[in-house]
N, C-alpha and C positions, 0 to 999 in steps of 0.2 A: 504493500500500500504506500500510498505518497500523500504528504499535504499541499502539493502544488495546487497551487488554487485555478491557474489557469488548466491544468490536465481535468480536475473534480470539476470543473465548471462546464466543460465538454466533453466529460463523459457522463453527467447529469442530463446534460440536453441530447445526447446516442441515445441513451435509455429512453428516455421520454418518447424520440422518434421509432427506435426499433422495435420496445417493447420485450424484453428477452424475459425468462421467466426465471433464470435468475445470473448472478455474475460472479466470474471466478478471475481471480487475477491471480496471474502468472508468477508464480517466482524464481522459475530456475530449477529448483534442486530435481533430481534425478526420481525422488520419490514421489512427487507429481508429476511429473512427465511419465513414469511408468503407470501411475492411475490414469492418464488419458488415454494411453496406447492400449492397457486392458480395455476401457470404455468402448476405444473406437472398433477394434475386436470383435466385442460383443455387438458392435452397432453393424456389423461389416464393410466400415468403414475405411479399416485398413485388414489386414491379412496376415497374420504373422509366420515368419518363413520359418525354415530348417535352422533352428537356434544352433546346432553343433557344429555345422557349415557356413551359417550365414548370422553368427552373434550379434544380436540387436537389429535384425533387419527385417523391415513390411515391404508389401505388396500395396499398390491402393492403386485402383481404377477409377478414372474420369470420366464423368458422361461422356457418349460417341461426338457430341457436338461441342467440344469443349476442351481441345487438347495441344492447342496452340495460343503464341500471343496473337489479339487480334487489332490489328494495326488500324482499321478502319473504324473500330469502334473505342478507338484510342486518342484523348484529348486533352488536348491544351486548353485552359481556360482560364488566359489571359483576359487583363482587362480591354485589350483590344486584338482587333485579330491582326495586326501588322506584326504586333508583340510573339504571338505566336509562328508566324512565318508561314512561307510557303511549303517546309516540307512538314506540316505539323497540321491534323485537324483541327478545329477551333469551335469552340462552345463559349457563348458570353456566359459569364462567372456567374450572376442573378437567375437566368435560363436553367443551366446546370445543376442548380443546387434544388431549383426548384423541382426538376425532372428526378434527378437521383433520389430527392426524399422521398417524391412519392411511389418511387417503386421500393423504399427501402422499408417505409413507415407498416409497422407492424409486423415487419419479416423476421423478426428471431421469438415471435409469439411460438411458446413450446418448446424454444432451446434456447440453448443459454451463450451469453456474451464473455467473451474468453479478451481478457487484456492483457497485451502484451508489452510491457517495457523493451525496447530493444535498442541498443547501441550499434551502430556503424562505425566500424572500427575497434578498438581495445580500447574499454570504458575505463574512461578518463585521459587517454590518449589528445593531445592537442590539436589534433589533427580530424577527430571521429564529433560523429554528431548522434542525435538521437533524435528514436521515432515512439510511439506509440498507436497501436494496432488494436482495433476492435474487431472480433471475428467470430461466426457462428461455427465455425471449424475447426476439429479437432486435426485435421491432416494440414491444416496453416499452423499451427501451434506450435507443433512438434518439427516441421518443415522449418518453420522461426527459429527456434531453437538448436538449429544445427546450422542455419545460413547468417547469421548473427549472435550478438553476446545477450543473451537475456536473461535478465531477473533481479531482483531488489537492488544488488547493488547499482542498477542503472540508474534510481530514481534517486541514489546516496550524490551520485555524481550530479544529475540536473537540479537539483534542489530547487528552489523557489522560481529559476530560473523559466522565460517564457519562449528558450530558443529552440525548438521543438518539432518535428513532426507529426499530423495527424495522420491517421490512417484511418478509415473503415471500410471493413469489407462485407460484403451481403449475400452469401450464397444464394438468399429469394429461391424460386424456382429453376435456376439456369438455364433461364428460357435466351437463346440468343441472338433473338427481335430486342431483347430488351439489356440486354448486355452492354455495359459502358464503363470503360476504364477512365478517369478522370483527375488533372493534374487541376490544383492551383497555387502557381507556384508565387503569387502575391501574398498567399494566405498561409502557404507550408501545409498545403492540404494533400490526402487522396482519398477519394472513395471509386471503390470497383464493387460492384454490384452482378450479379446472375453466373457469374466465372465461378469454379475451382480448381483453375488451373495451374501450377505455381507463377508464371510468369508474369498470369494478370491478377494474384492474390496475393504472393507473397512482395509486399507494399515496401518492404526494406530493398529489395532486389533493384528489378530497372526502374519502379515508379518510382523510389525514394532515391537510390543510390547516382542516376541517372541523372531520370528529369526535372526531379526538383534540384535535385547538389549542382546540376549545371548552371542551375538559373543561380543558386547561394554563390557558386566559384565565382559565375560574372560579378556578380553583387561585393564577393567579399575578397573578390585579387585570387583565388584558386583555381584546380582544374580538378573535374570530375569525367575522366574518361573511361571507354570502352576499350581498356587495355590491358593484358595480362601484363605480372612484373617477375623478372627473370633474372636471376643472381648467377652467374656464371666465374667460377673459381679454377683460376689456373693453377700450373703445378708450386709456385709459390707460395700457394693460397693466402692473393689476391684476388679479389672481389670486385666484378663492375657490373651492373643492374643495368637492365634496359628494359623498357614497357613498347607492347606492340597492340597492336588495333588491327584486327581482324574479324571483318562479316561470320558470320554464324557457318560454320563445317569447314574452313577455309584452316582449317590446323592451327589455332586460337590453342584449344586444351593442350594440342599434342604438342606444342613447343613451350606452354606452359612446364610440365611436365617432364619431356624429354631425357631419354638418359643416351648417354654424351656414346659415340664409335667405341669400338673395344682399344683402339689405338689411344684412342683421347683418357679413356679410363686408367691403362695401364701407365700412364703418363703422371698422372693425378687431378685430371681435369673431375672437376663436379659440378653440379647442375642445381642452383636447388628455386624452387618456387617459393616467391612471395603471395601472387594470385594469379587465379585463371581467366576472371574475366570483366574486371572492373577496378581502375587504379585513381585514388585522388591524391594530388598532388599540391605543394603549397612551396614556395621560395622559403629555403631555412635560413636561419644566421649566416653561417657563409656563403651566401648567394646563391647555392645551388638549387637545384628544385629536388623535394624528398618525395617519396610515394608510399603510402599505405594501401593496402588489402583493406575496403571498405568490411568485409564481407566474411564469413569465419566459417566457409562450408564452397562444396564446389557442387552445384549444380548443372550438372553434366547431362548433354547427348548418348542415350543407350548404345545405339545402332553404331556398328560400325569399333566400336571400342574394345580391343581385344588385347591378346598379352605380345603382340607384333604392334598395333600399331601404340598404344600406350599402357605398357605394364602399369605405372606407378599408379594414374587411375584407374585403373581394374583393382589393383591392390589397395586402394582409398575407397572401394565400396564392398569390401569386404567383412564391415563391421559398424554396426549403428549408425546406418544405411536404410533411406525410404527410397521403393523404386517404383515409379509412376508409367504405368500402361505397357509394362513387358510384359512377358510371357511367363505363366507359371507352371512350373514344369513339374506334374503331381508325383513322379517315380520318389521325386527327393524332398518336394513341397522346394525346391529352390527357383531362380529363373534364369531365362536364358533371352537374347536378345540376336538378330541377324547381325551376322559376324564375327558373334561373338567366340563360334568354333565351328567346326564341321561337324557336329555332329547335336545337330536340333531332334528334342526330345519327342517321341512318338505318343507319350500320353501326356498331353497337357491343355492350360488352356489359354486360347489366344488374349490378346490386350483387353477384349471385351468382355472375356468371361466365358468365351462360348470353347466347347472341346474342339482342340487343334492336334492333329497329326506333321508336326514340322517333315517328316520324311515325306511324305504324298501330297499334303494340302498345298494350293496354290497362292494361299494368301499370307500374308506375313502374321507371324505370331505379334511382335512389337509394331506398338506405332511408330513411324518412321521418327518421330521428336519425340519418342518414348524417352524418362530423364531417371537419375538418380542424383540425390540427396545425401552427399556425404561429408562427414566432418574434416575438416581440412585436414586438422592432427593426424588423420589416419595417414596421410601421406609420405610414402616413402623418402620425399627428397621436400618434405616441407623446411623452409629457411628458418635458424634460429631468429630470424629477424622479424617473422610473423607476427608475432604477439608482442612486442616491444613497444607499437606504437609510436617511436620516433620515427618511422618511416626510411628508409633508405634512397640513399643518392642515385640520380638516373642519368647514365652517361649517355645514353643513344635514347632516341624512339623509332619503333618501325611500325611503319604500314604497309597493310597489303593486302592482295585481294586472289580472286579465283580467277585468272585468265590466260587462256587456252595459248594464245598469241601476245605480241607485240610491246608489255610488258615483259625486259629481261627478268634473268634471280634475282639480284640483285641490286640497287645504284642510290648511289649519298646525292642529297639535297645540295644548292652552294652555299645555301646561307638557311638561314631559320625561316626567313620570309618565304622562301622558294619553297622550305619544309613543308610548310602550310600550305601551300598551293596544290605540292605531292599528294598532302592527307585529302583535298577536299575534290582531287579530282581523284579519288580512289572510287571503282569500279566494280562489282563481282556478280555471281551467280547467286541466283535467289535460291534459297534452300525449303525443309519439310520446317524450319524453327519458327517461318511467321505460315499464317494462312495466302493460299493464294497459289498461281502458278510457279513450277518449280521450274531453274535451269533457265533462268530469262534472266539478260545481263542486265543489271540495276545501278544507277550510282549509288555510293552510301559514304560520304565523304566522315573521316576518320573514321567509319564502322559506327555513326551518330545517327546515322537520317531516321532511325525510327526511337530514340533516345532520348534527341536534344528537350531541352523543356521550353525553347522560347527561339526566338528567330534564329536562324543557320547564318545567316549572312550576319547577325551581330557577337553571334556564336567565332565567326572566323576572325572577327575584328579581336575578341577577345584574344584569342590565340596571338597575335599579331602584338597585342599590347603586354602579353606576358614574354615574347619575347626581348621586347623595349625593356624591362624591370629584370628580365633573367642577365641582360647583355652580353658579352665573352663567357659568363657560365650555364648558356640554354646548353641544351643536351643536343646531338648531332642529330639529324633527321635523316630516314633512308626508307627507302621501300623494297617491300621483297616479292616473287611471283614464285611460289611452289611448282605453281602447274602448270609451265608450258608443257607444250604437247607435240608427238610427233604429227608423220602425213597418216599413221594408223590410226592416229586419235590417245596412245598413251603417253604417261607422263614420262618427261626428261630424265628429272632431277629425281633420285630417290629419294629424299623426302624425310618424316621423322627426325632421328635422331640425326642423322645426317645431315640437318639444319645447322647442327653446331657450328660444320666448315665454316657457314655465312655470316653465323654469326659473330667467330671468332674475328674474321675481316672484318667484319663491323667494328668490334673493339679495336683493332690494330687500328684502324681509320682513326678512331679517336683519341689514340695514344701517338697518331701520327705517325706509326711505323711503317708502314709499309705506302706506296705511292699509287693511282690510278689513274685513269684513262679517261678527258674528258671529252664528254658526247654534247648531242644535243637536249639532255633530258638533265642530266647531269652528271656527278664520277661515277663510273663502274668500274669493276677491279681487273689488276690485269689478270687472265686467266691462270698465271702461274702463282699468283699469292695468293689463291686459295688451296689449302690441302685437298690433297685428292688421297691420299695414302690410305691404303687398306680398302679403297673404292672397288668394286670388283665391276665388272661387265658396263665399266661407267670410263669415257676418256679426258681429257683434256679438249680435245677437239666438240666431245656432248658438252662441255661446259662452254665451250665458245657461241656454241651457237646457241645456248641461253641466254647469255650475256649481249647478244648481237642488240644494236639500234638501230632497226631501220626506218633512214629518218621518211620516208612515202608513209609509209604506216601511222606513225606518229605527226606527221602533218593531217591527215585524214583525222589523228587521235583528237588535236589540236582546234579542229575546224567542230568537232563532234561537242568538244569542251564549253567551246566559244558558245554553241547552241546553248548546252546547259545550262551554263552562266544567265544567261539573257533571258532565253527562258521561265528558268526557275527563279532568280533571286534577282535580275533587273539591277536597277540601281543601289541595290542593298550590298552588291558587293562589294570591299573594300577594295581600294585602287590597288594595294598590294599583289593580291594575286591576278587582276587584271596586268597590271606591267610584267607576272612571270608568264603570265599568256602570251604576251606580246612578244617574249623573249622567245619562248618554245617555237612559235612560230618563224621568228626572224630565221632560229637555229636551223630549221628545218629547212628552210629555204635557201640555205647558203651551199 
């Protein structure tokens, strides 16, 4: 419980409007959170796995209509809609409140309102902030509780204090006519209503961590990105962190993650993670900029996640572990997701409940953004620097996308301005993580456009202006492309752990060691500074023609930009990255 008067005065007026029949406030300790998990058990709510196999870990399936974030029904509700921009739906904030309450007013009549204290970031960290969460869900509770710091001692740290997060969520019917995720980032608000999905419920995630922290960063000099952070330990063991931005299935986790070549191991290279997929960041005393893991759980993509393409999270959901819409497989009561191995089980049941033969049946046992919920601790190569709260120094950022062509592996920004330009013309394939057509190439400038909380085009200004405040100590900017492709259609570059080469030149770049090659897009490295050793069936010559710029492609890229620009954000763009437009082009041209 808390005496904050402004928390009790807004959750006096939830009750009034929701009407719950009664209210249990969260505290953390482990002997409620297992009274809710029995609860939810009994409600069938959740599912409880092969405890000998699978220690601490549920099962819980989502309505069929309800298993994605749904971008269209996702709003900014700014006090204007310029505020909220062009890549952002818009709701005026009076409209909004009045629409949400009347689908909310009266819906936890019968069940009960679950409050959650939660910290973003390490409570008391200078860097973390906090939210408070109202919910008729026992699978948001326990979801909270592993993707955030929750329980009393959060309300020890906010004390009287009115700098705050709301949240409320509404299960209602899940009816999704009526379904509305809603930001207002004037007010420090959310409510999501008729969702149980985590993306669009669990309120710490992207609606708190995202798009309201983006709007707080512009507001208060910080950055709230969509960027894993990466601690990369030579044989010295020295230490230099980089954060990268990467669209949803684009290797975001697996370089989170990553364990380093057998040559890089035996060497004494180490890998460890700070986060997988959200970094806020703040200029420290020495000028540099630090980053923290908002976030204390990895909420991960099923599909595709194996002990080839990333062991460490395979081994991260091995234990006190929710797993949302896989497959459960009744020989063991364990699950099983596509890709997971060869060998999909013959008696189980698919994502929906219904009995699946993985050997014969033609339909996927997992929904294709089937997730698991697991505690960061579990993690093989979690950084002692996790839980610290100071945050760590970031020498580089990388962006990057899914593209088949014309994007080399790799190439350095020339300056931070140009950086920006890099992140905002980033490109990829649309994926199973939002609703909608998959495999259609989309802009999504720094991995933001379904994120940001308020204009993009004032969104890049910001960026621009923290590079003025960081001066000679902003972080170097580069972009990387995993996936070029042959004339067969497969990938180049292998990928995974073998990221490390690139990213190793990344650090040499910004320790200045080693020199490159400039194009018209900007350096890329000479093919011989990157290791190739211990590479099999991979040459020097496959790496060249990764690294190729050809400038016909990239004036075509250039001319596609320009559209965008104009397009989408009109006059709202800062003359900065129009002048790196201007430049691509000239380059191109010469």
């Amino acid at each position: 419980m808390t005496k904050n008067a402004s928390v009790l005065a807004w959750i006096d007026e939830m009750k009034a409007l929701v009407n719950p029949d009664q209210v249990v406030w969260i505290n953390g300790t482990e002997e409620q959170l297992d009274e809710l998990r029995a609860e939810a058990c009994k409600t069938g709510e959740m599912i409880k796995l092969n405890q000998e196999k699978l220690p601490g870990c549920y099962l819980h399936r989502t309505a069929v209509n309800d298993v994605a974030r749904v971008e269209g029904r996702t709003f900014i509700c700014s006090h204007t809609k310029e505020e909220a921009g062009p890549t952002n739906n818009w709701m005026d904030p009076q409209e909004a409140y009045k629409m949400l309450y009347d689908i909310a007013r009266g819906s936890y009549k019968g069940r009960t309102m679950y409050v959650i204290p939660y910290s973003m970031g390490p409570i008391g960290s200078p860097l973390a902030k906090i939210g408070v969460e109202l919910t008729d869900s026992i699978y948001v509770v326990l979801n909270m509780a592993i993707m955030t710091r929750v329980g009393d001692a959060v309300w020890d740290v906010l004390g009287d204090s009115t700098d705050w997060v709301k949240g409320l969520h509404c299960k209602c019917d899940i009816d999704e006519e009526k379904r509305y995720i809603c930001h207002f980032p004037e007010d420090n608000t959310i409510i999501s209503v008729n969702s149980g999905y985590g993306g669009n419920v669990l309120l710490g995630k992207k609606c708190f961590a995202l798009r309201i922290a983006s709007f707080q960063g512009k507001n208060e000099g910080w950055m709230a990105e969509h960027m894993l952070i990466l601690g990369i330990e030579n044989p010295q063991g020295e230490i230099k962190y980089v954060t990268a931005a990467f669209p949803s299935a684009c290797g975001k986790t697996n370089l989170a993650m990553m364990i380093p070549p057998e040559g890089y191991r035996v060497k004494g290279y180490k890998v460890w993670t700070v986060g997988d997929d959200i970094a806020w960041m703040r200029q420290g005393e020495d000028g540099r900029l630090y980053a923290i893991n908002p976030e204390n759980g990895f909420f991960g993509v099923a599909p595709g996640t194996n002990e080839k393409s990333n062991p460490n999270a395979l081994a991260t959901t091995r234990q006190g572990t929710i797993f949302t819409n896989v497959a459960q497989n009744l020989d063991d009561n364990t699950v099983w997701w596509e890709s997971l191995d060869k060998n999909p089980p013959e008696h189980a049941l698919d994502w929906t409940g219904e009995p699946w033969n993985g050997k014969t049946s033609d339909k996927k046992g997992a929904h294709p953004n089937s997730r698991f919920t697991a505690p960061a601790k579990n993690c093989p190569c979690i950084s002692p620097e996790f839980d610290k709260g100071a945050g760590v120094p970031i020498s580089a950022i990388i962006f990057g996308g899914r593209r088949a062509s014309t994007t080399p592996l790799v190439y350095q920004s020339r300056d931070w301005n140009h950086g920006v330009f890099v992140g905002s013309i980033m490109a990829s394939e649309t994926t199973a993580a939002a609703t909608g057509a998959v495999g259609v190439l989309r802009h999504d400038p720094m991995a933001m456009k379904p994120f940001c909380g308020y204009n993009m085009g004032d969104y890049f200004q910001h960026w621009i202006d923290m590079g003025k405040k960081l001066g000679d100590k902003a972080p170097k900017i580069f972009n990387v492309n995993w996936f070029r492709v042959d004339e067969n259609g497969h990938f180049i570059w292998p990928g995974f752990g073998d990221n490390l080469r690139v990213v190793e030149w990344i650090i040499k770049r910004v320790e200045g060691a080693v020199d490159a090659e400039e194009t018209a897009i900007g350096y890329v490295p000479k093919a011989e500074d990157i290791n190739l050793e211990g590479l099999k069936d991979f040459s020097i010559d496959d790496l060249k023609t990764i690294l190729e710029v050809d400038k016909d492609k990239w004036a075509k890229e250039a001319d596609e930009i320009e559209n965008y620009y104009n397009t989408t954000f009109g006059d709202h763009m800062p003359k900065e990255l129009r002048d790196s437009l201007a430049t691509l082009k000239a380059n191109c041209a010469k």
